[in-house]
C-alpha positions as CSV (number, residue, x, y, z in Angstrom):
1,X,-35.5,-2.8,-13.0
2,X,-39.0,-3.1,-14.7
3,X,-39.2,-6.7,-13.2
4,X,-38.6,-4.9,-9.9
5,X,-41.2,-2.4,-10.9
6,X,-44.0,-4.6,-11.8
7,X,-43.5,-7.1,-9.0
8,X,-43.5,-3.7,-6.5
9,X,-46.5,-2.1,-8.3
10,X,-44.5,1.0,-8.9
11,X,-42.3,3.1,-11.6
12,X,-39.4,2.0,-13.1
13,X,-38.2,5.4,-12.0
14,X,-39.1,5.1,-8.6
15,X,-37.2,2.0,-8.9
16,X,-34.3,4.0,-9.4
17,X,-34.6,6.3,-6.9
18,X,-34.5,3.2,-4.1
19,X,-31.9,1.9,-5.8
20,X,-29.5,5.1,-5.4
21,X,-30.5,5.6,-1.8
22,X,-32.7,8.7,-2.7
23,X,-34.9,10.4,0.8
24,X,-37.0,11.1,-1.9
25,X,-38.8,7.8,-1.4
26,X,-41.6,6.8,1.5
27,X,-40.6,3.8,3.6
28,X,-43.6,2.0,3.0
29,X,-42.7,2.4,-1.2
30,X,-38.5,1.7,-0.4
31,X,-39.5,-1.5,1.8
32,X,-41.9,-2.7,-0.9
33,X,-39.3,-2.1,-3.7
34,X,-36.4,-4.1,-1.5
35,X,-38.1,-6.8,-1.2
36,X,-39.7,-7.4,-4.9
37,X,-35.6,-6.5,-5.6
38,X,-34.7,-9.7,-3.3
39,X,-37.1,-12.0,-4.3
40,X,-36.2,-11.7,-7.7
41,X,-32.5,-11.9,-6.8
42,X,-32.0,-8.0,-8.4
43,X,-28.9,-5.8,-8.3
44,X,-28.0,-2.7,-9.5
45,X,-25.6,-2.7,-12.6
46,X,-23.0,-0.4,-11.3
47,X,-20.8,-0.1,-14.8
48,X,-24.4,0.4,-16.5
49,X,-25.7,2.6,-14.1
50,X,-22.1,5.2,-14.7
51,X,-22.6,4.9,-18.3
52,X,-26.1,6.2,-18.2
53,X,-25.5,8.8,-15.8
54,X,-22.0,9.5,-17.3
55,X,-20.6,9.4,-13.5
56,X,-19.2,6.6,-12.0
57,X,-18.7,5.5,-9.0
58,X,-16.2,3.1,-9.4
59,X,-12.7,2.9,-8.2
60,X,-10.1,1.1,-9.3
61,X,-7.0,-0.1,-6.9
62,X,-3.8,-1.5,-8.3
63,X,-2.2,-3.5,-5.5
64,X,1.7,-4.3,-5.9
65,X,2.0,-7.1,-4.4
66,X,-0.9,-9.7,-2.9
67,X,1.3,-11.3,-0.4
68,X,2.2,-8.3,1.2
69,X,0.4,-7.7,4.5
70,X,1.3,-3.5,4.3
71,X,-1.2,-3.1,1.2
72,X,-4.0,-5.2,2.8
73,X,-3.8,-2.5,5.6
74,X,-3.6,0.4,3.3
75,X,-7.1,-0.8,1.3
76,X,-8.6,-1.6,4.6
77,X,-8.4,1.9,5.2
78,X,-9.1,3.3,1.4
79,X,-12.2,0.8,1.2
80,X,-13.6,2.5,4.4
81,X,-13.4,5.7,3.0
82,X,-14.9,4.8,-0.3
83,X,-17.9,3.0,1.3
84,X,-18.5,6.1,3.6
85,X,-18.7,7.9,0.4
86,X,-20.8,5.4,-1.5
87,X,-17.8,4.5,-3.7
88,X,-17.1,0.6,-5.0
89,X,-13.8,-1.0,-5.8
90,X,-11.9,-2.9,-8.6
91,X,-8.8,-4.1,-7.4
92,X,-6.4,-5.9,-9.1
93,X,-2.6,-6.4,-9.6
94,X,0.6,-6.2,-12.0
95,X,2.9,-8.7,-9.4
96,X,5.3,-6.0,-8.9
97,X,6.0,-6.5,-12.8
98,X,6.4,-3.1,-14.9
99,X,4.6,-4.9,-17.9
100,X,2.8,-6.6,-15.8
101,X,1.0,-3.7,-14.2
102,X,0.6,-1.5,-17.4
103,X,-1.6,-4.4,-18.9
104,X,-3.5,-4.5,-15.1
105,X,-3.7,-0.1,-15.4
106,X,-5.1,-0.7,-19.1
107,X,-8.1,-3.5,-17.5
108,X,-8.9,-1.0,-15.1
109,X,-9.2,2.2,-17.2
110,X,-11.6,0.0,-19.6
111,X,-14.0,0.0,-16.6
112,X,-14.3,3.8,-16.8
113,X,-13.5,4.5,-13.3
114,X,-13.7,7.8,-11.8
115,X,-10.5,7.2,-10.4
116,X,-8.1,5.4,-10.0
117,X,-5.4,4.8,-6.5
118,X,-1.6,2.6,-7.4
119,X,-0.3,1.1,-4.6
120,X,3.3,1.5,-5.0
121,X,3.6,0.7,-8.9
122,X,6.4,0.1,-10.7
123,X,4.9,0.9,-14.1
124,X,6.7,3.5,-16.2
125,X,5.7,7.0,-15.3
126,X,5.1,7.6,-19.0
127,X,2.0,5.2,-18.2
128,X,0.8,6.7,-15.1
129,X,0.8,10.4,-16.8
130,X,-0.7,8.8,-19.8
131,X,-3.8,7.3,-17.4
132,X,-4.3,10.7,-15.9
133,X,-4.9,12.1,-18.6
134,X,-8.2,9.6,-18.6
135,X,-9.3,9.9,-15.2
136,X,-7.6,11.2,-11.9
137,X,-4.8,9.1,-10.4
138,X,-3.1,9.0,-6.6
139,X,0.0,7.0,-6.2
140,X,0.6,5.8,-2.8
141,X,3.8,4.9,-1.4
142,X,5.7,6.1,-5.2
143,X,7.1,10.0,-5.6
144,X,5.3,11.4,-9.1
145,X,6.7,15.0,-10.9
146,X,3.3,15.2,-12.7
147,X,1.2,17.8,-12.2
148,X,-1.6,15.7,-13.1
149,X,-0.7,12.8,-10.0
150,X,-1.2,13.3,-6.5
151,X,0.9,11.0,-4.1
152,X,0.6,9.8,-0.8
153,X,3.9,9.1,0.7
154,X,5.8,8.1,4.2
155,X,9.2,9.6,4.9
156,X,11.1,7.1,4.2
157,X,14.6,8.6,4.9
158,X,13.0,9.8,7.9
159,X,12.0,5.7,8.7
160,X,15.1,4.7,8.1
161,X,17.5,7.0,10.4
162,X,14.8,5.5,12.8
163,X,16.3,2.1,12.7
164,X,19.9,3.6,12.6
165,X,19.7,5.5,15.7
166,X,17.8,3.1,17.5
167,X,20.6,0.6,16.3
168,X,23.2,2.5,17.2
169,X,22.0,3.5,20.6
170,X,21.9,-0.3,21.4
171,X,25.5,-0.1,20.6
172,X,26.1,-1.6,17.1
173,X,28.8,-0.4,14.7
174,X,28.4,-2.6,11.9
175,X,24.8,-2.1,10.4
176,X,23.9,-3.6,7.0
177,X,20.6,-2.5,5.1
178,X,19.0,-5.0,3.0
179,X,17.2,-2.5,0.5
180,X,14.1,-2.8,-1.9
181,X,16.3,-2.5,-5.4
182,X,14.3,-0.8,-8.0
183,X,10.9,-1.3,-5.9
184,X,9.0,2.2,-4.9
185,X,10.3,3.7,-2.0
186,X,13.4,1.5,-1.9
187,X,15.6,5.2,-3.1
188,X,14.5,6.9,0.1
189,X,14.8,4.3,2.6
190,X,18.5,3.8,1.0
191,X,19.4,7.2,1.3
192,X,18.0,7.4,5.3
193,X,20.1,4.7,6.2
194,X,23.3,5.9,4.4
195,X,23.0,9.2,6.1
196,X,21.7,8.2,9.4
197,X,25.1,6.0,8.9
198,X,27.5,8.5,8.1
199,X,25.9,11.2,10.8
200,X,26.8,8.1,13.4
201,X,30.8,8.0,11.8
202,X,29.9,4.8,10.5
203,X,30.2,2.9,7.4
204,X,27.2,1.9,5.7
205,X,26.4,-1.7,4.2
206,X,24.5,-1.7,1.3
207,X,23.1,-5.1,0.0
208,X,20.7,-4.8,-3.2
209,X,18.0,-7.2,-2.3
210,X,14.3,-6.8,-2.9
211,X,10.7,-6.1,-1.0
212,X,10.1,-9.9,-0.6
213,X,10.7,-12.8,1.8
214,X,12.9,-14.7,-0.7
215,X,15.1,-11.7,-1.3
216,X,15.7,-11.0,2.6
217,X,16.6,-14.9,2.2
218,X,19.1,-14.4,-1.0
219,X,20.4,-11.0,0.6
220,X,21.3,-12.8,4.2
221,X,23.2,-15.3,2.2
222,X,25.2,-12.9,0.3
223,X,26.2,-11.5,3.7
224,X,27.4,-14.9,5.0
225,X,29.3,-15.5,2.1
226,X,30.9,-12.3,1.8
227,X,31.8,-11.7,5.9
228,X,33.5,-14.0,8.1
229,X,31.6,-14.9,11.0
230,X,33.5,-12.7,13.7
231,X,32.9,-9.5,10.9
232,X,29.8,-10.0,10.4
233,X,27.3,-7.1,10.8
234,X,25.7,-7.7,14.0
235,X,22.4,-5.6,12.8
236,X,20.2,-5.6,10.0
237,X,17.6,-2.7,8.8
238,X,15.8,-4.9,6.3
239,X,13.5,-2.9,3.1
240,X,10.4,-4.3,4.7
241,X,8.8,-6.2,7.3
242,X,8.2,-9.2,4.2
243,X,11.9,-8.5,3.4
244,X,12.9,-8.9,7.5
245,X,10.9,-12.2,7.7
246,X,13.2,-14.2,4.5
247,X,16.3,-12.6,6.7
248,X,15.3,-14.1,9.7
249,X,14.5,-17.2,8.5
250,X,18.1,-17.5,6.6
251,X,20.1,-16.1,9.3
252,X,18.2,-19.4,11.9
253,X,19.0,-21.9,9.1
254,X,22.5,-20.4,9.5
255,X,22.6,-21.1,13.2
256,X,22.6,-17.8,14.6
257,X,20.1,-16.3,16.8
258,X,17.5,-13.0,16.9
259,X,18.6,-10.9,18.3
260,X,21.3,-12.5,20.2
261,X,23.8,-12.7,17.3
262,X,22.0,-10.3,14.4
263,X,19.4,-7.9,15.6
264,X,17.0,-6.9,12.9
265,X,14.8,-4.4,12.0
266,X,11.7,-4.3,9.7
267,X,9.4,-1.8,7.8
268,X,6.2,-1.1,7.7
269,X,4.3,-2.3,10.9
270,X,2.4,-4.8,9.3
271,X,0.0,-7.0,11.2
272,X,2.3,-10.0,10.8
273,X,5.0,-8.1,12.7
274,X,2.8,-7.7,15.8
275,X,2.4,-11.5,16.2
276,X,3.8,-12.8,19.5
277,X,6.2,-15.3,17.5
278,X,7.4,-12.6,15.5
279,X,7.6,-9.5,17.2
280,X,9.3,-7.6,15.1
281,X,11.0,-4.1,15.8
282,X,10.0,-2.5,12.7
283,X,9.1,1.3,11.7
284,X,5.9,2.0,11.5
285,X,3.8,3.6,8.7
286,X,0.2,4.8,9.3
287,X,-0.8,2.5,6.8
288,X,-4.7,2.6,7.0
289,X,-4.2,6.5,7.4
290,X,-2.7,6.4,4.0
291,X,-5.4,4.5,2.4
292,X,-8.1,7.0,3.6
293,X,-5.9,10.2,2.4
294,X,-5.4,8.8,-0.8
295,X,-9.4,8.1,-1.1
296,X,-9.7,11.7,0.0
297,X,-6.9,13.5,-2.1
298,X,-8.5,11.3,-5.1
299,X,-12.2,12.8,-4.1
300,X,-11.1,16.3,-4.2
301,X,-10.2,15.5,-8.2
302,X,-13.4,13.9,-8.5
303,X,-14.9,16.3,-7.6
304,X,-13.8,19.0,-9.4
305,X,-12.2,20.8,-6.0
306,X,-8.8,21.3,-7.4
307,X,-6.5,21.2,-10.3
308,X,-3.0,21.6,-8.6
309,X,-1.4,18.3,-7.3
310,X,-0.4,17.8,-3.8
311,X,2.5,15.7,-2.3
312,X,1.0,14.1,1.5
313,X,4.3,13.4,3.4
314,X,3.4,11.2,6.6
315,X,5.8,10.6,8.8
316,X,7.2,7.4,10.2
317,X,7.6,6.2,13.6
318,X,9.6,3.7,15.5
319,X,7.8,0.5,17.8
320,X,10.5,-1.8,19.4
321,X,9.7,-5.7,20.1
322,X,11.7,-8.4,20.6
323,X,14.2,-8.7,17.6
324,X,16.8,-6.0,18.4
325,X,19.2,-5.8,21.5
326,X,22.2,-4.6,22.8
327,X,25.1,-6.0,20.8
């Protein structure tokens, strides 16, 4: 900043001022002070800036998964927020590993955020309360009991009776869910389907499988192995729209046809679902909605607005393509 200064001809505090956006400043002095800043290839230390000012403006963003399309929409939508706000993000991720993410939760608490957003962790809770105790924390797509955690949730039982009745109204009796195992949210979509199941007299299908391509692949395998062909379930409400892709692509290695033979459902509404090729039925969660409510919820801790947590319930809806049909 004194470079900046001296090449401007002007205070190192005025300097400052530009530098934070401050109306404070004429245009003739801000344009002057840009340009000495570009010349000399200058910009702003953000981590120093917070530890002079003891504020920060840093956020940090655990993502569960990378290859998941659903959490690129959800940040699309957080980092709009933050911007609008003059907030920057640190993102990084635990790979859907418990140990995994604590050591990626530690790495972003060292940077002193002012808060922090986990995109459907699996990390103890015993952590997550521990990091709030640091710095505000919002949980998206995970349930907390913490007074100290806010969460921004779909309904996931709600999603998954969705898929049942829409299912069932195409006239299929034997429905199998493919759910997310220990991932966050996988409880709630389980218990949707089973009661959508039961409400329709029939019997659920349960197969533990996982929020991932390759476990829609394992889980569709089980299936085959465990049915003969003329039992087989005829429908499929898969964990996810990743988890409905690896089902797809077993069940056309195995010969039979979407949605001929198996019709399947996804979760989730990611972009990849919308493609022409794929066009998957699939329930849909407002996912860039749910980025930009947990920005907010997290702002109103930052801020110093509120001390009692709040649980944001969205709720699911269903968008039909080309994957389901009448049995």
């Amino acid at each position: 900043m004194e470079d900046v200064a001296a090449r401007a001809g002007v205070s190192r505090a005025l300097v400052s001022l530009v530098m934070r956006n401050s109306p404070k400043v004429s245009d003739t002095r801000r344009a002057a002070v840009l340009r000495a800043a570009e010349e000399l290839g200058y910009q702003p230390h953000v981590l120093a800036r917070s530890l002079a000012s003891r504020t920060s403006t840093v956020l940090g963003v655990m993502v569960s998964d990378l290859r998941n399309a659903f959490f690129g929409d959800v940040v699309e939508g957080l980092d709009a927020a933050a911007q609008a706000a003059g907030f920057d993000l640190i993102l990084n991720t635990g790979g859907r590993s418990p140990s995994r993410e604590a050591s990626a939760l530690r790495g972003l608490l060292s940077f002193r955020p002012a808060g922090i957003i986990l995109l459907s962790p699996v990390v103890p809770a015993s952590a997550i309360e521990a990091a709030a105790t640091q710095c505000p924390v919002v949980l998206v797509s995970r349930s907390s009991r913490s007074s100290q955690v806010d969460t921004v949730n779909d309904d996931g039982e709600a999603g998954s009776a969705l898929a049942v009745d829409h299912l069932a109204a195409l006239g299929h009796r034997r429905i199998a869910h493919l759910d997310g195992g220990g991932a966050a949210g996988a409880a709630a979509r389980r218990r949707g389907f089973q009661r959508a199941m039961r409400r329709h007299g029939l019997a659920p299908i349960v197969v533990r499988s996982e929020h991932t391509d390759t476990g829609g692949e394992r889980a569709v395998r089980e299936l085959l192995a465990g049915f003969e062909r003329d039992n087989l379930p005829t429908a499929l409400v898969a964990g996810n729209d990743f988890n409905a892709f690896g089902a797809i692509s077993a069940l056309e290695e195995a010969g039979l046809r979407v949605p001929e033979d198996v019709s399947v459902v996804g979760y989730d509404n990611t972009s990849l679902a919308a493609l022409r090729h794929v066009s998957l039925t699939t329930v849909d969660q407002p996912r860039t909605e749910m980025g930009r409510l947990a920005f907010e919820t997290l702002a109103e801790r930052v801020r110093g607005e509120r001390t009692e947590p709040v649980r944001h319930l969205l709720h699911p809806s269903l968008v039909v393509r080309s994957t389901t049909a009448h049995i």
